[in-house]
LUMKOL-804492 format. One line per 2 residues: number of its first residue (from 1); their letters; for each residue x, y, z of N, C-alpha, C, O. Coordinates in Angstrom, 1 decimal. Layout:
BEGIN
NUM = a = X,Y,Z,X,Y,Z,X,Y,Z,X,Y,Z | ...
***
This chain:
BEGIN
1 = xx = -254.6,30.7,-108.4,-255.6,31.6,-108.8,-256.1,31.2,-110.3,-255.2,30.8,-111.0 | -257.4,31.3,-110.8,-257.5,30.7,-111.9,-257.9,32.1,-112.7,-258.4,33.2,-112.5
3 = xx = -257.0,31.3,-114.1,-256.8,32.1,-115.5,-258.2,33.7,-115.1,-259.3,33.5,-114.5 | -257.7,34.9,-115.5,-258.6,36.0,-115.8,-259.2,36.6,-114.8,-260.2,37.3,-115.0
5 = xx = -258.5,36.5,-113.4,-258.6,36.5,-112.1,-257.8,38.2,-112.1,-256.9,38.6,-112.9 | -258.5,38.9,-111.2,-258.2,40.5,-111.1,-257.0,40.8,-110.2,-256.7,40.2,-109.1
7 = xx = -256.2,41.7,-110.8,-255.3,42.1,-109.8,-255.9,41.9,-108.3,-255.4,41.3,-107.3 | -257.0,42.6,-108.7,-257.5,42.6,-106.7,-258.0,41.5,-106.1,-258.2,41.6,-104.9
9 = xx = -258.3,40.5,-106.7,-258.4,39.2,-106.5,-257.3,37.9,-105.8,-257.5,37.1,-104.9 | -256.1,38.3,-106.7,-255.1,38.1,-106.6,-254.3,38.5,-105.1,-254.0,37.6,-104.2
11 = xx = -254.2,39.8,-105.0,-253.7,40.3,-103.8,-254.3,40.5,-102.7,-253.8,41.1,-101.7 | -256.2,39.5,-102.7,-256.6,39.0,-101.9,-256.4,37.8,-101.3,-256.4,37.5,-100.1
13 = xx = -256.1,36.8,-102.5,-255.6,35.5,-102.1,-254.2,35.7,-101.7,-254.0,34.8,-100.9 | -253.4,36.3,-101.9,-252.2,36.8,-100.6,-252.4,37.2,-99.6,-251.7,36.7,-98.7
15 = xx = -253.3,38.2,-99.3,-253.5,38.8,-97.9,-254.0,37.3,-97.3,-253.5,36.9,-96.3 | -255.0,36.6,-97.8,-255.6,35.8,-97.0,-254.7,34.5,-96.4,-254.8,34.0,-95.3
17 = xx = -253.8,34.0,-97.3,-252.9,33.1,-97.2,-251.8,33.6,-96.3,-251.4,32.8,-95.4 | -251.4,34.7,-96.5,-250.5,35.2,-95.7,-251.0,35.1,-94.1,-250.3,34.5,-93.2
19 = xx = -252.2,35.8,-93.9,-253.2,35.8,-92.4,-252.8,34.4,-91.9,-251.9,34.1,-91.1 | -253.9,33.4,-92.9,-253.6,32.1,-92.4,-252.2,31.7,-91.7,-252.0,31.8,-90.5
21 = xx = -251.4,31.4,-92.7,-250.0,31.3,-92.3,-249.2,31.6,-91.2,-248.3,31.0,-90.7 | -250.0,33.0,-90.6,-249.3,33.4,-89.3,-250.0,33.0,-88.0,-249.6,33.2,-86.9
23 = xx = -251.3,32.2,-88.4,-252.3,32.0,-87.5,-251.8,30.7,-87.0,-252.0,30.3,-85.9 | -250.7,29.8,-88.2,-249.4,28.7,-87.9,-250.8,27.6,-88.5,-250.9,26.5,-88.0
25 = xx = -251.7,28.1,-89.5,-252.0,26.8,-90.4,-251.0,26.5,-91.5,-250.1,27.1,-92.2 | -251.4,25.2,-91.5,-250.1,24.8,-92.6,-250.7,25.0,-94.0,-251.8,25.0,-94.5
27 = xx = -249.2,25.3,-94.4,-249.1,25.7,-96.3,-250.2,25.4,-97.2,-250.6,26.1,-98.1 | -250.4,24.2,-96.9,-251.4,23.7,-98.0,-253.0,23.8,-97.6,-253.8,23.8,-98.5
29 = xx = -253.2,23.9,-96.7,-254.3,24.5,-96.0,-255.0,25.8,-96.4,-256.1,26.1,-96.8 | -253.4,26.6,-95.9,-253.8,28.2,-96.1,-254.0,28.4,-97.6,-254.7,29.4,-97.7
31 = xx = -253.5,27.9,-98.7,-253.5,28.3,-100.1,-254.8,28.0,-99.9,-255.4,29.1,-99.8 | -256.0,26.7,-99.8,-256.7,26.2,-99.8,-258.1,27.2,-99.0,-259.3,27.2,-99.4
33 = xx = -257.7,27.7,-98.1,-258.9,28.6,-97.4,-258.6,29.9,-98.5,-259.5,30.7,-99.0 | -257.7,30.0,-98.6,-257.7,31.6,-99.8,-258.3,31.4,-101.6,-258.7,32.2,-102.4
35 = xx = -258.2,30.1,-101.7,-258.6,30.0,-103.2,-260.4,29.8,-102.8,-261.3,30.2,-103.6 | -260.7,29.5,-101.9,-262.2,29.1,-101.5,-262.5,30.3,-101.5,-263.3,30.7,-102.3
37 = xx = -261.8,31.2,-100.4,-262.4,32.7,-100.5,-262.8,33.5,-100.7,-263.7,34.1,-100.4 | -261.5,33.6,-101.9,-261.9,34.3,-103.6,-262.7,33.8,-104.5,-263.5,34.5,-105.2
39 = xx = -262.6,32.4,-104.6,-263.7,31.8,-105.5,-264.6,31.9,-105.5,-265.2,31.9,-106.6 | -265.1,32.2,-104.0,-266.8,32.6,-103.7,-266.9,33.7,-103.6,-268.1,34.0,-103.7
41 = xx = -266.0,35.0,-103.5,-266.1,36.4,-103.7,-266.3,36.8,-105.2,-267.0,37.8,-105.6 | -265.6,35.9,-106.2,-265.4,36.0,-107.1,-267.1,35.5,-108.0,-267.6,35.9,-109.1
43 = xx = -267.6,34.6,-107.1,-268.8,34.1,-107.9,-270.2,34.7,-107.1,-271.3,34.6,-107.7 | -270.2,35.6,-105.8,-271.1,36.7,-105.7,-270.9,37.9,-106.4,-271.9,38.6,-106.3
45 = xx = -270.2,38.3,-107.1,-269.7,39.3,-107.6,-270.0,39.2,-109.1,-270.0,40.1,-109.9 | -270.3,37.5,-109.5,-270.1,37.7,-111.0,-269.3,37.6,-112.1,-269.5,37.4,-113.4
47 = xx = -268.0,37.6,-111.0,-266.5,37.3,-112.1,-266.3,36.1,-112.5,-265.4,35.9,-113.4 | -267.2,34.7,-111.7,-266.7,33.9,-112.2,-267.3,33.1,-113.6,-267.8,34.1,-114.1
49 = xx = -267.4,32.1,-114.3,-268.3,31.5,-114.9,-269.9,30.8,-114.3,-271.1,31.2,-114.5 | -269.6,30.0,-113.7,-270.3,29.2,-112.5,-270.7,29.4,-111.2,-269.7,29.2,-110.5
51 = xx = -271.3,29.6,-110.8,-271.7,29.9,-109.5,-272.5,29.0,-108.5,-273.4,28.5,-109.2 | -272.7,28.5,-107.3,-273.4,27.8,-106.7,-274.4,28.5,-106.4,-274.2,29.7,-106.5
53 = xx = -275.7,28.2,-106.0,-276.4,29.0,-105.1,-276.3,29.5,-104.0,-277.0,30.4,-103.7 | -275.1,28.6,-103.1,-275.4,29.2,-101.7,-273.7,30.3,-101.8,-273.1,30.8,-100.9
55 = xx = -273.3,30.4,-103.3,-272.1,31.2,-103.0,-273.1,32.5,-103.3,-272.9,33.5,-102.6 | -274.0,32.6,-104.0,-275.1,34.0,-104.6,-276.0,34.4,-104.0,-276.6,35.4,-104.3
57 = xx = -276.2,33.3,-102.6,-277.3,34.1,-101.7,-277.0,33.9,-100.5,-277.7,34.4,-99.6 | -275.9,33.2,-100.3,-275.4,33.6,-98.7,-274.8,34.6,-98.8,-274.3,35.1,-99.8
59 = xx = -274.9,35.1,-97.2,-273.8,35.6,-96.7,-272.3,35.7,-97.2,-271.7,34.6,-97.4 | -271.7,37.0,-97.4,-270.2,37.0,-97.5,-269.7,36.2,-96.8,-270.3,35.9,-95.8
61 = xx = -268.6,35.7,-97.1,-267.7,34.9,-96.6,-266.9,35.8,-95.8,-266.4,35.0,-95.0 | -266.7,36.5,-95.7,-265.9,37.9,-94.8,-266.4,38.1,-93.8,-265.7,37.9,-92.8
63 = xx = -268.0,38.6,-93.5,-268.8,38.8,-93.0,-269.4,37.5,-92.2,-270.1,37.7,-91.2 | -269.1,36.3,-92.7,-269.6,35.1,-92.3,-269.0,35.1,-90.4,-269.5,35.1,-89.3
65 = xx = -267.6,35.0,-91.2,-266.5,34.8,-90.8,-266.4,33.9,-89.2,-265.9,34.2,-88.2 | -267.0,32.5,-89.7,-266.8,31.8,-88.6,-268.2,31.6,-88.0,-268.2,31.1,-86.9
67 = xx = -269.8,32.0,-88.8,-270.3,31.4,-88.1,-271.8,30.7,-87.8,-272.8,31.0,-87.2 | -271.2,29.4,-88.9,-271.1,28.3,-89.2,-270.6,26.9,-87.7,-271.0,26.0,-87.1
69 = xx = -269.3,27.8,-87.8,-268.4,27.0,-87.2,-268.9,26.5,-85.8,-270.0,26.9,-85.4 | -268.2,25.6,-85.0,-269.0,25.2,-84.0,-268.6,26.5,-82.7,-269.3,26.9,-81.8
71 = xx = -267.6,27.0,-82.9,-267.7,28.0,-82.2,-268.3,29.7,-82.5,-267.7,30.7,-82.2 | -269.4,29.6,-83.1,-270.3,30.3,-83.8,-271.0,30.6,-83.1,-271.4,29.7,-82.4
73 = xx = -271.9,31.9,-82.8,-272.8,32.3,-81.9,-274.0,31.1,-81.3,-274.6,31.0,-80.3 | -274.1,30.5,-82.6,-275.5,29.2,-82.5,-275.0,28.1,-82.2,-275.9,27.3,-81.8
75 = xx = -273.7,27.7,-82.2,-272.7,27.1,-82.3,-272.7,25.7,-83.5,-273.3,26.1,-84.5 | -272.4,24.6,-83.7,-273.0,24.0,-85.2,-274.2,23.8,-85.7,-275.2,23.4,-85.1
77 = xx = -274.0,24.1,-86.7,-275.9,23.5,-87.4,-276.1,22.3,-87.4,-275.2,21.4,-87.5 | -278.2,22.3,-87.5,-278.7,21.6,-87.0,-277.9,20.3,-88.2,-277.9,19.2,-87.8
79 = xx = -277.2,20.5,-89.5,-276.8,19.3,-90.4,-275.7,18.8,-89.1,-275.8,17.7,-88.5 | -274.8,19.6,-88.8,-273.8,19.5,-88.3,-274.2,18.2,-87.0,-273.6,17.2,-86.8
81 = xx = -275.2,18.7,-86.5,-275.9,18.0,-84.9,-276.2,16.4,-85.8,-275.9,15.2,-85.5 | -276.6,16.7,-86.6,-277.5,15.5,-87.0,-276.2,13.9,-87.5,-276.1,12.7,-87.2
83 = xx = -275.5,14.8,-88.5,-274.0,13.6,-89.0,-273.6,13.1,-87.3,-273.5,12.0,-86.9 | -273.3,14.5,-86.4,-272.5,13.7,-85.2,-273.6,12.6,-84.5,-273.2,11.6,-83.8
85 = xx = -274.7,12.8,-84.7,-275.8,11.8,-83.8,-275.9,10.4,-84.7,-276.2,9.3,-84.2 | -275.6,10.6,-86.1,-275.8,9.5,-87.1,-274.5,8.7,-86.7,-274.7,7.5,-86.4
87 = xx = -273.2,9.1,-86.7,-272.1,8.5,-86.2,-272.3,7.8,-84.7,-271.9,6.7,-84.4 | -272.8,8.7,-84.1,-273.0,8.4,-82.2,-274.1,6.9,-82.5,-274.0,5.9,-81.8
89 = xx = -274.9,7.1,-83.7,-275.8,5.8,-83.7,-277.4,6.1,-83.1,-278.5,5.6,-83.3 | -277.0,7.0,-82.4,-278.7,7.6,-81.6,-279.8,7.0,-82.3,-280.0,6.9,-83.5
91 = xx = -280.6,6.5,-81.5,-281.7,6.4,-82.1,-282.5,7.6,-82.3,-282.1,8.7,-81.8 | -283.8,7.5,-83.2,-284.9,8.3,-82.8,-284.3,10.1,-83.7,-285.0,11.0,-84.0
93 = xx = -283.1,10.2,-83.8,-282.1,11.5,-84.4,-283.2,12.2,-85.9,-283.2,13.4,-86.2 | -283.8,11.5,-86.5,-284.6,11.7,-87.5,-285.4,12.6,-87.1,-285.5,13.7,-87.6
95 = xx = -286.1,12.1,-86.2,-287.4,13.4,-85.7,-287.2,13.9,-84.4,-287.9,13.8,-83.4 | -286.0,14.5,-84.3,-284.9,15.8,-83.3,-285.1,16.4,-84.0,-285.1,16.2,-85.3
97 = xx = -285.6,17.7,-83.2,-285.2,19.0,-83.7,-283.6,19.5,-83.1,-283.0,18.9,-82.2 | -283.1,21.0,-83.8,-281.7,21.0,-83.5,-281.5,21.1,-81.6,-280.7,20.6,-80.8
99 = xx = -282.5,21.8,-81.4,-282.2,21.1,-79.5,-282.4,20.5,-78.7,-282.0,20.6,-77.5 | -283.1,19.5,-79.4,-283.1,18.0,-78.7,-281.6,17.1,-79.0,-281.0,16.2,-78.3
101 = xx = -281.4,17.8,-80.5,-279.7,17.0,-81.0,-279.0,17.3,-80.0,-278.2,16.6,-79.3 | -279.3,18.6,-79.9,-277.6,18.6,-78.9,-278.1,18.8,-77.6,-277.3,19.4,-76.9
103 = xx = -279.2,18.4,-77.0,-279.3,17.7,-75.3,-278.8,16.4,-75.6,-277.7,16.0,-75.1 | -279.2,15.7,-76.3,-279.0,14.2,-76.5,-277.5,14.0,-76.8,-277.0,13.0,-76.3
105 = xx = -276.4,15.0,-77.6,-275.3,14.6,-77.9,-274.4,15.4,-76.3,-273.2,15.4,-76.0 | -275.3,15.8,-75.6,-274.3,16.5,-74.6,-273.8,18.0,-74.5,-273.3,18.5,-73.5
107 = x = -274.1,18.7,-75.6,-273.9,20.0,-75.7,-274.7,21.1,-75.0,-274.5,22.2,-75.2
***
């Protein structure tokens, strides 16, 4: 937790670490999803020094909760579609839109 961090801050990066932990991610991971957590709770809110933009105008991270991820209602984004087609080598991936990416990757 970094320096000037709130009680309630604090006993969120526990609760969250803790969660993790039982979900059987490992140690260094779960510290790692709980300092992100708070960091960006911490920098919608104000408390921190620095802030990103997408920690001040996205969506809560609570509220997110997963969906981003590829098992996400939309399932990954179109950045997401685009890196796996650049690795796959695809041609033509430049001017895909996100549902042509993922007919072309198989999804």
């Amino acid at each position: 937790m970094p320096r000037g961090s709130s009680r309630k801050r604090e006993r969120q990066y526990e609760h969250i670490e803790e969660g993790a932990r039982k979900r059987g991610v490992r140690p260094a991971r779960a510290k790692e999803i709980a300092a992100r957590t708070v960091n960006k709770e911490r920098a919608r809110t104000g408390e921190a020094r620095t802030a990103s933009r997408t920690s001040t105008r996205d969506i809560s991270s609570g509220r997110r909760g997963g969906l981003r991820s590829h098992r996400g209602a939309e399932g990954p984004t179109y950045d997401q579609l685009y890196a796996e087609a650049r690795r796959r080598n695809i041609h033509g991936r430049s001017s895909m839109n996100k549902a042509q990416l993922k007919r072309k990757l198989g999804r």
